[in-house]
C-alpha positions in Angstrom: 8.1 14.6 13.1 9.8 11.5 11.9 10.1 11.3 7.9 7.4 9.2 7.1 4.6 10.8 9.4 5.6 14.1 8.1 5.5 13.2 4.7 2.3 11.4 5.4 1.0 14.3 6.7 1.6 16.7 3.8 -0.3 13.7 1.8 -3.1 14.1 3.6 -2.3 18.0 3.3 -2.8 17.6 -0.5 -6.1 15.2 -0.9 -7.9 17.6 1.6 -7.0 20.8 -0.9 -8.2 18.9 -3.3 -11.1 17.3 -2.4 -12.3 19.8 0.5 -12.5 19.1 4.6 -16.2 18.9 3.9 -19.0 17.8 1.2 -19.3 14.6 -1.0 -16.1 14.7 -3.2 -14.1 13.7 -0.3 -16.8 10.8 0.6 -17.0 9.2 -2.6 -13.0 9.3 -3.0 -12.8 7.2 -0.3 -16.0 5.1 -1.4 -14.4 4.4 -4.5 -11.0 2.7 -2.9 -12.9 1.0 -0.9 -15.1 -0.9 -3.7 -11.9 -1.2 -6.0 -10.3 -3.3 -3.3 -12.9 -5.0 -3.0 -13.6 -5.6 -6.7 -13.2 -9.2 -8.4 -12.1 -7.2 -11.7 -8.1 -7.3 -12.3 -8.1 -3.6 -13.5 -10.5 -2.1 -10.9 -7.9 -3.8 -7.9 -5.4 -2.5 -9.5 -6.9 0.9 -9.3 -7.1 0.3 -5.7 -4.0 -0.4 -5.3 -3.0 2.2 -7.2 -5.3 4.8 -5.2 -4.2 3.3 -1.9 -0.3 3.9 -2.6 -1.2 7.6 -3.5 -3.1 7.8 0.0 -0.3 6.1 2.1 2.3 8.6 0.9 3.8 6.6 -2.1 4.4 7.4 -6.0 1.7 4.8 -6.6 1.5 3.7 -10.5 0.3 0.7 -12.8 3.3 0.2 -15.3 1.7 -0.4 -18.4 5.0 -2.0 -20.4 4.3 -6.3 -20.6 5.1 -8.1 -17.8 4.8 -5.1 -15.5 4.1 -5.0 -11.8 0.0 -5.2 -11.4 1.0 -2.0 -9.3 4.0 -0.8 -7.6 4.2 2.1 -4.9 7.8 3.5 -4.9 8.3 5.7 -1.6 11.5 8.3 -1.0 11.1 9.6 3.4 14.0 11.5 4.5 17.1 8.8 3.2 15.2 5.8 3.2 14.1 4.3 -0.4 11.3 1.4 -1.3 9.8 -0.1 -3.6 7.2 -2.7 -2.9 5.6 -4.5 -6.4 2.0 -6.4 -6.0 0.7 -9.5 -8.2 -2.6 -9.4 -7.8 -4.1 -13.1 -8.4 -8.1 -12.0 -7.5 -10.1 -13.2 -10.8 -9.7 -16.9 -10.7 -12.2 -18.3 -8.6 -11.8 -22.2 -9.4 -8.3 -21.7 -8.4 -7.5 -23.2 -4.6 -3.2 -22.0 -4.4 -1.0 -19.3 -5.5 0.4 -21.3 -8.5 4.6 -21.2 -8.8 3.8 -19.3 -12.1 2.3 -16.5 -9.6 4.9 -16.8 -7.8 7.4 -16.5 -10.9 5.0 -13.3 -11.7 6.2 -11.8 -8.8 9.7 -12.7 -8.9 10.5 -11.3 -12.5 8.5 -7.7 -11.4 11.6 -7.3 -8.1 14.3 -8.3 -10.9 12.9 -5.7 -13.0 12.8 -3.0 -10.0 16.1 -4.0 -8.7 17.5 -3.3 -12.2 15.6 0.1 -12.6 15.9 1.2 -8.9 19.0 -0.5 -7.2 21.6 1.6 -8.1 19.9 4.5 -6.7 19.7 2.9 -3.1 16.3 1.6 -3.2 14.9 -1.6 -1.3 12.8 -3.7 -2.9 10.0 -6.0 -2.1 7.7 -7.9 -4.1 4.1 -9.3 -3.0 1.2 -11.2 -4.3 -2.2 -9.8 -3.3 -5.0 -12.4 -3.5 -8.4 -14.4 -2.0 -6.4 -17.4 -2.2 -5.0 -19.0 0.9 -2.2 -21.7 0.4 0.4 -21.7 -1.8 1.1 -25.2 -4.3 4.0 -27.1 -2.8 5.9 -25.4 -5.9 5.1 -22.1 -5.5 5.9 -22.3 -1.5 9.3 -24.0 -2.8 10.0 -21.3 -5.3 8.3 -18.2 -3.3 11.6 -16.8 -1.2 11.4 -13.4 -0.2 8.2 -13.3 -1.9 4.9 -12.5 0.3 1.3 -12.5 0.0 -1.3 -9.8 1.2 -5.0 -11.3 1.2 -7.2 -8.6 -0.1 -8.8 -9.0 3.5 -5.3 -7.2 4.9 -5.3 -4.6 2.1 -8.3 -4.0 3.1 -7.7 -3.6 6.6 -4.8 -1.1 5.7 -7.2 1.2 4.4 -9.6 0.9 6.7 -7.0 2.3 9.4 -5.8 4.8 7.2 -9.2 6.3 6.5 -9.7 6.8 10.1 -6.5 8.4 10.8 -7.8 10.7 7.7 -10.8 11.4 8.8 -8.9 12.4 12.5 -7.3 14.7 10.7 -10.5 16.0 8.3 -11.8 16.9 11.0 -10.0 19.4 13.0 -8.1 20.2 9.9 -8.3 23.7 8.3 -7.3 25.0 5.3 -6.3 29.0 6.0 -5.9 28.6 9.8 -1.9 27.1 9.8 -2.2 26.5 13.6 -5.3 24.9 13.6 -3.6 22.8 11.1 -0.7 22.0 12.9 -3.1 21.0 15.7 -4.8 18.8 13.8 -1.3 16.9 13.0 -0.2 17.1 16.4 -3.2 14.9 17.5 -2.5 12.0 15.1 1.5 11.9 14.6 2.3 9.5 17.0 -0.5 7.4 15.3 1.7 7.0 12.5 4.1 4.7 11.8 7.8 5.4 11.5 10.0 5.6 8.1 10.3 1.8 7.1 7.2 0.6 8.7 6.1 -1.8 5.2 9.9 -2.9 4.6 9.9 -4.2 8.0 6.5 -5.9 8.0 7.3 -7.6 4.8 10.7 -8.6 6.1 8.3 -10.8 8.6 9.3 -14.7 8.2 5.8 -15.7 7.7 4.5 -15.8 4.4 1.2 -14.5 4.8 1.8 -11.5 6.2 -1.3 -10.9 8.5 -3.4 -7.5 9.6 -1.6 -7.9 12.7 2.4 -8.1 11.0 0.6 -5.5 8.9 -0.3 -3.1 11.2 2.2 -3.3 13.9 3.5 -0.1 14.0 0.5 1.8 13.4 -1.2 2.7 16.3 
């Protein structure tokens, strides 16, 4: 297998130890990502995102020093390196645009990456996840490598996932390595290749859609 779907793999290798191929603790992990996505409270999201980095294969954390990353997933698959930082803007309803300060936001969490994680070979990308659609004249002027994720396409991320999951949950076995393997066998090329988020937000467009999203997965 490919570095990322094997490493994926093993992920999903580890939360089925943990929380068992059958019974409720697996069912209410997955119940509670999917309300912290969809959450309006900042630290709940965060969690989320947070939960869904761990899920997808990445170290997944919530820096708590000021002016962290709301979350940042930070991914090592055979010699590739990545680190993708998220603003989430999800609380302020009145607002109508990612502001530039948003923007800004975002900007300073991929200088500080690039200074922590550059020298060791790492690529960085920085996003703002939000329910906002349009960016201030400002903020578009000021945004350049800078994406945004609506919560809709997190979403949609973690929707796929959890079927691929539950693919594997259920032919998967915990003492029976063949049955195992079998189990992998049927939903590896499902998986995306090594690279699969760099590339997607390396898209020109500056929402990057489900669709740019997802286009690897299958």
């Amino acid at each position: 297998m490919a570095d990322y779907p094997n490493h994926l793999i093993r992920t999903f290798d580890d939360i089925l130890e943990k929380l068992g191929a059958s019974g409720n603790r697996f069912e209410r992990w997955c119940s509670d990502i999917s309300g912290f996505l969809q959450s309006d409270t900042h630290a709940q999201y965060q969690e989320g995102l947070e939960r869904l980095g761990q899920a997808l294969g990445y170290s997944a954390t919530r820096p708590k020093q000021q002016s962290a990353p709301d979350c940042r997933w930070r991914g090592v698959f055979g010699n590739t390196r990545e680190v993708i930082t998220f603003e989430a803007k999800i609380q302020d309803k009145d607002s109508r645009e990612v502001s530039a300060s948003d923007v800004g936001q975002a900007h300073n969490h991929v200088s500080s990456a690039l200074t922590e994680y550059g020298n060791q070979g790492y690529s960085v990308r920085g996003t703002v996840v939000t329910h906002l659609t349009s960016l201030t004249p400002d903020a578009q002027a000021s945004a350049g490598a800078i994406k945004v994720l609506s919560k809709a396409t997190v979403d949609d991320l973690w929707r796929h996932l959890r079927v691929l999951l539950d693919l594997y949950r259920d032919r998967w076995s915990l003492y029976d390595i063949p049955t195992r393997m079998a189990a992998a066998q049927a939903i590896t090329s499902r998986i995306p290749p090594t690279g699969w988020l760099v590339r997607a937000l390396d898209n020109p467009e500056r929402f990057i859609t489900p669709e740019t999203l997802m286009r690897e997965w299958s």
